[in-house]
N, C-alpha and C positions, 0 to 999 in steps of 0.2 A: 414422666409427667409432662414435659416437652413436648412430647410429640398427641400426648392429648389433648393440648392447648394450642396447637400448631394455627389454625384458623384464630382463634382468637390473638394472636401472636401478629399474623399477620394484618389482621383488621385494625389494629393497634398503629404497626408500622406504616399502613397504607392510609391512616385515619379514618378507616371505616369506608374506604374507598373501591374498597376488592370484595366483588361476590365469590360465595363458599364454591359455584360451577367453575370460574376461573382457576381457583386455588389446586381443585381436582383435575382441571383440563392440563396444568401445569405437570403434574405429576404424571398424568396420560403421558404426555408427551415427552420427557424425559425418560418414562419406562422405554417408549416404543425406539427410543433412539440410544438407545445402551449398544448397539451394535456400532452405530457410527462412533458413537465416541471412542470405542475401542478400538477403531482403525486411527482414528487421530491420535489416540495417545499412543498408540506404537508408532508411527510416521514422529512424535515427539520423541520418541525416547531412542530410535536411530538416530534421528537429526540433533539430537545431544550427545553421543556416539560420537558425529562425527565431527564436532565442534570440539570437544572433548580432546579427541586424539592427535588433531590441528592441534591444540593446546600445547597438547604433552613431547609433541615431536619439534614441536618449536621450541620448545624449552622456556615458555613464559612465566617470567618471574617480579616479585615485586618492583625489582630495579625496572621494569617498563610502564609502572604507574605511575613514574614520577613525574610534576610539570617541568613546561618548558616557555621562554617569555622571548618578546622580542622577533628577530630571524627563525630563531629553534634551528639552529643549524647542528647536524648530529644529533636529532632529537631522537633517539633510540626504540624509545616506547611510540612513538607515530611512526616510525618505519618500520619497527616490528608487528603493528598492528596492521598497515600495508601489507605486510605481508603473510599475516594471519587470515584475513579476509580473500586476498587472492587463494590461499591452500583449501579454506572452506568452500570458497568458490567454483574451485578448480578451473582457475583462471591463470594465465600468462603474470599480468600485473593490477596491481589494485592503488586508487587513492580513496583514503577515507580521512574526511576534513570537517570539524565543526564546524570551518569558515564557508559552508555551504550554508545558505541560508534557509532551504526547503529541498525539496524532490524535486522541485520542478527547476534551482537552481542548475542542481545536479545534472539533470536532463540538457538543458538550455547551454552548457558549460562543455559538454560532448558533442550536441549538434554546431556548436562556433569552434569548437576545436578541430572538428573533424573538417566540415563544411568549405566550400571557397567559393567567390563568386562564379556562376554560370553553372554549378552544380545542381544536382536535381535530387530532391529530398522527396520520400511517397510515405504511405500511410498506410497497412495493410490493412489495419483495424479499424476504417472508419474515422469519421474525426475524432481527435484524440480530447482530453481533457483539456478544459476552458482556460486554463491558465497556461498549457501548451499551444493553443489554438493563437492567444498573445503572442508566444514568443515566434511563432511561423507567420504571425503576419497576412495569411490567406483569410478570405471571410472580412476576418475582424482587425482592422487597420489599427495596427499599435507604433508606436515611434522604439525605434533599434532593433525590431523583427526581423529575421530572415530572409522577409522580403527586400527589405532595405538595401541588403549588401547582396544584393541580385540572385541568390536563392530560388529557385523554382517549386513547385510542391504539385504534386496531384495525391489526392486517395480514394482507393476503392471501396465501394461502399460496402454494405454489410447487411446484404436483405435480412430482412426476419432478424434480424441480430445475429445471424450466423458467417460464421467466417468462408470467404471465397477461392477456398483452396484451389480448387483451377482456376479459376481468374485472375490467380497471382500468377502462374505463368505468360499470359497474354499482358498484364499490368505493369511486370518488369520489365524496361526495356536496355539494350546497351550501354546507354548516358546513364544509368539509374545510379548515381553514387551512393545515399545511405537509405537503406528501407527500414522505418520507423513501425514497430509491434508493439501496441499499448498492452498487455497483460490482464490489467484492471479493466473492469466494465467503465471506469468514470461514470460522466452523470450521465448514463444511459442503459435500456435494460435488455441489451445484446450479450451474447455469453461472454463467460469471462476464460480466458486461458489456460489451458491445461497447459502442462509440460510437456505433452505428446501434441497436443496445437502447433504448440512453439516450435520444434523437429521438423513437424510436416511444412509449416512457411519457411523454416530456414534452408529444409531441404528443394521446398519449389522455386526458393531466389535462387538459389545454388545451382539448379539444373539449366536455368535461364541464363543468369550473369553472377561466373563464380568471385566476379571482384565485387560485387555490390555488398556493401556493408550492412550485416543484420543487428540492428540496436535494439534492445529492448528495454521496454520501460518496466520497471519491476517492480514497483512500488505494490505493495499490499501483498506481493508475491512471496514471498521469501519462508522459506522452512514449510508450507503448507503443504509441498511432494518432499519427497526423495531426493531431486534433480534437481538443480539450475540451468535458468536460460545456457549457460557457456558449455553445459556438459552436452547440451545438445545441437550444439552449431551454431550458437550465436556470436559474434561478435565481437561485442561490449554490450554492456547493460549495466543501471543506473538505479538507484534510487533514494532514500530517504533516512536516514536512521533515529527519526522517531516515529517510524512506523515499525513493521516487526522488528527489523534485524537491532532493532536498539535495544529490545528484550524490555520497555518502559523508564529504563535509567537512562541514554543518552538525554542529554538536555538539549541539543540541535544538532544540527549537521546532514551529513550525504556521503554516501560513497558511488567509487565507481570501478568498475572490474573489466578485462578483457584483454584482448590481444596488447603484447607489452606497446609498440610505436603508437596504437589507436587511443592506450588510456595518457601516456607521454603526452598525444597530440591536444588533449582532454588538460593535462598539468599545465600546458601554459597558455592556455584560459582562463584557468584560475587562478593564477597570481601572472605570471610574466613569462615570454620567450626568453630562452637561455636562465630559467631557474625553477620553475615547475616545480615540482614535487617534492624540492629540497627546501623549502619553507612550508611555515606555517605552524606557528606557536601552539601547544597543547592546552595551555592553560592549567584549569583545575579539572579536567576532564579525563586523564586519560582510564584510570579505574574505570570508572562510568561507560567507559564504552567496551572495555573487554569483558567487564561482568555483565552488561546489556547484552554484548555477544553470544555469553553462555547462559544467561536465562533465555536469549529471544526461540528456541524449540518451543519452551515447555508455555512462555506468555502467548504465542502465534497459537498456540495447541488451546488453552483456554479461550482465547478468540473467537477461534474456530467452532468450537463448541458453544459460545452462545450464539453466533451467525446461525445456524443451523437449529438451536432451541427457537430463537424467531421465525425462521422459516418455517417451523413444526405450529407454533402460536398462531400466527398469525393467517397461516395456510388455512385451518382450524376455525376463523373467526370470518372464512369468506374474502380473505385477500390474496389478488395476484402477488405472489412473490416469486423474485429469480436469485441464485438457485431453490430449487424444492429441499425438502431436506434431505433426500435420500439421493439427490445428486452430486458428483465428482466436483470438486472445489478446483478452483486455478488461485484464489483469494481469499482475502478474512471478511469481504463486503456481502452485508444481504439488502438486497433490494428487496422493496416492498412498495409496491402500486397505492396511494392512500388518495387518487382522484381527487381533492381538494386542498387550497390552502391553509385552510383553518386545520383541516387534520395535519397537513404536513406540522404547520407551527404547535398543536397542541403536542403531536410525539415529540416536536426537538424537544420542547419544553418539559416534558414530562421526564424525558431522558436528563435533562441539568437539573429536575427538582431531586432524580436519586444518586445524583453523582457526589463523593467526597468534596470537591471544592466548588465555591459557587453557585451552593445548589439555593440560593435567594435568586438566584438574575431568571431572567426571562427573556431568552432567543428571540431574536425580531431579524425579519426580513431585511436585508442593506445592500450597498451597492460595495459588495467585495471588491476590491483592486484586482484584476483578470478575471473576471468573469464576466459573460455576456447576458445571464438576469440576476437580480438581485436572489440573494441566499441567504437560507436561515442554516445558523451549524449552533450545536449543541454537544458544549467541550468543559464538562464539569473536570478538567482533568489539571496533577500535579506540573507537568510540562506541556505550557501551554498550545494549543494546536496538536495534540500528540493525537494521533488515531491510533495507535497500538494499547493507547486507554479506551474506555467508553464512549466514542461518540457516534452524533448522527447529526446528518447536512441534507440538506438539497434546496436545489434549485428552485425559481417561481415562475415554473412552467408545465406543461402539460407531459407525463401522467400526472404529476405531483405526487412521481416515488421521493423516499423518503431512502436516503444508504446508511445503511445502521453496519458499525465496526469496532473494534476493540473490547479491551476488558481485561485486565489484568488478570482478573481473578474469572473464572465461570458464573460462582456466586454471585460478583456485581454485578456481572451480563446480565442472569437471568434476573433479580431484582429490578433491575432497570429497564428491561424490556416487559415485565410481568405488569409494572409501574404503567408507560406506557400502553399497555393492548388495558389495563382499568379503565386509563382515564379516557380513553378513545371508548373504551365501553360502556362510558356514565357522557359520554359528548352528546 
């Protein structure tokens, strides 16, 4: 009987907002993409494998959920989580800290730790994201930047949005101390990073200047291959834990992975020279973060799968989107070209009107703290700011892509996004 009322179900749900062509395009489009899902949910169910066996060799037990207040000195469950992260990692050493306050923290907290005046910082990937582009100082004049403590930067660009694999040769030079690899497209509609990308640039610093340090920004990246940035020449790298690897339970913070002296140089940034890594109070978090751990395969996997139902939608409906859906992912982010501002603000909005929390507010354009135009983000989600839930942002500039990410579930994805390509279809 369900499924003979399925249209009437959803015109109900959508308030009569969703034509019977859509409801069918929708199902189109998930038939034709039963392939791809099936390669994401195997890439899920190894990358729980291998989370898994981290787990079990480490011998993690309830005795490292407990909190810790104060110093947290000998705080057993934040150092074994350290060191849980580095084995998933397959890293030297790892810090992972709520007392990170974003990704970009996290980022910003490796480039001052590593960094020294007269040092020269480069950019493979184009200019990086807008709130990195703050903390370097170059372009966009910020007070406590990179620039400030005499830092140098140059980056190569990114024709076409494709990466300049030989031109990294000729771009790194001997003084070159860290070279910075964004992963993530940010607000731009350049490709985003494989795991075989990542190799090939760490392999062309390497051939040029093997002391030049390759950092990568990892954010959006995490569980979507097989590999990590470190397994294939990187570094260190940095990112977010409530974006994937929080698996949608962490409630804030950051980690950071890599060579043991580089993430050390990284610890006393974050709290102080001569104490690093051995502070820093757990609170009521630590459960939260190692069952975020062991969900984040299979949450990054349902992500990934509605990124990919939108790319399929909205390809469908006459829109430039990057990736297409039958291309190789480096991330859980789909771009989607929507040429105007009104469309941009009607998708964020239509994206908060199907989300669980806050789905009364109405996304409006504002002047973000690090960002260079004002942005509209649509974050109907339980932790707030969390992308590894439902949301979608962009910037108020030309194409007036719109980066649609997260989703707990496939289900809310596709909801949400169905929501969206309606209300863009009755605009």
């Amino acid at each position: 009987m369900y499924f003979l009322n399925k249209n009437i179900f959803y015109e109900e749900f959508f308030d009569g907002g969703i034509s019977p062509e859509l409801i069918k395009l929708k199902d189109e489009v998930i038939e034709n993409l039963k392939e791809q899902f099936r390669k994401v949910d195997e890439i899920s169910e190894l990358n729980t494998m291998k989370v898994l066996k981290a787990m079990r060799n480490l011998r993690i037990s309830d005795a490292h959920f407990k909190t810790s207040t104060g110093y947290a000195y000998g705080d057993m469950g934040r150092e074994k989580l350290d060191e849980l992260f580095a084995e998933v990692f397959k890293s030297e050493s790892a810090l992972v800290r709520t007392q990170f306050v974003s990704g970009t923290h996290a980022l910003a907290t490796v480039l001052f730790g590593i960094l020294r005046p007269g040092d020269e910082l480069v950019s493979l990937t184009g200019a990086p994201y807008d709130t990195m582009q703050t903390v370097i100082g170059y372009e966009r004049e910020s007070t406590g930047s990179l620039k400030e403590f005499g830092i140098t930067y140059r980056e190569l660009d990114t024709p076409g949005g494709e990466i300049d694999f030989t031109g990294i040769k000729n771009f790194i030079k001997p003084k070159t101390k860290l070279a910075l690899v964004q992963r993530s497209r940010g607000y731009s509609m350049r490709k985003t990073l494989t795991i075989d990308d990542i190799e090939k640039i760490c392999a062309a610093v390497k051939s040029v200047n093997p002391a030049c340090i390759v950092f990568v920004d990892n954010c959006y990246g995490e569980f979507v291959e097989l590999k990590e940035p470190i397994e294939v020449g990187a570094d260190i790298a940095a990112g977010s834990l409530i974006k994937n690897i929080g698996g949608g339970l962490a409630p804030t913070g950051g980690y950071i992975v890599g060579k043991k002296n580089l993430v050390e140089l990284a610890s006393y940034r974050m709290t102080a020279p001569g104490t690093g890594n051995e502070l820093g109070a757990s609170l009521g978090t630590p459960r939260l973060l190692y069952q975020g751990l062991f969900n984040a395969p299979h949450v990054t996997a349902q992500a990934i799968k509605g990124a990919i139902f939108a790319a399929g939608i909205f390809e469908k409906l006459g829109y430039n989107t990057r990736p297409l859906p039958g291309e190789i992912r480096g991330d859980i982010i789909q771009a989607i070209e929507l040429k105007s501002p009104e469309k941009l603000e009607i998708f964020c909005r239509a994206i908060q009107k199907y989300s669980p929390v806050d789905s009364f507010a109405a996304p409006e354009f504002w002047d973000m703290p690090g960002y260079e135009n004002q942005v509209i983000m649509a974050a109907g989600t339980f932790v707030q700011g969390s992308s590894i839930e439902l949301s979608a942002d962009g910037p108020a500039r030309e194409p007036y892509a719109v980066y649609l990410q997260g989703g707990l579930t496939f289900e809310h994805a596709a909801i949400g996004i169905l929501g969206a390509a309606a209300t863009l279809e009755n605009f």
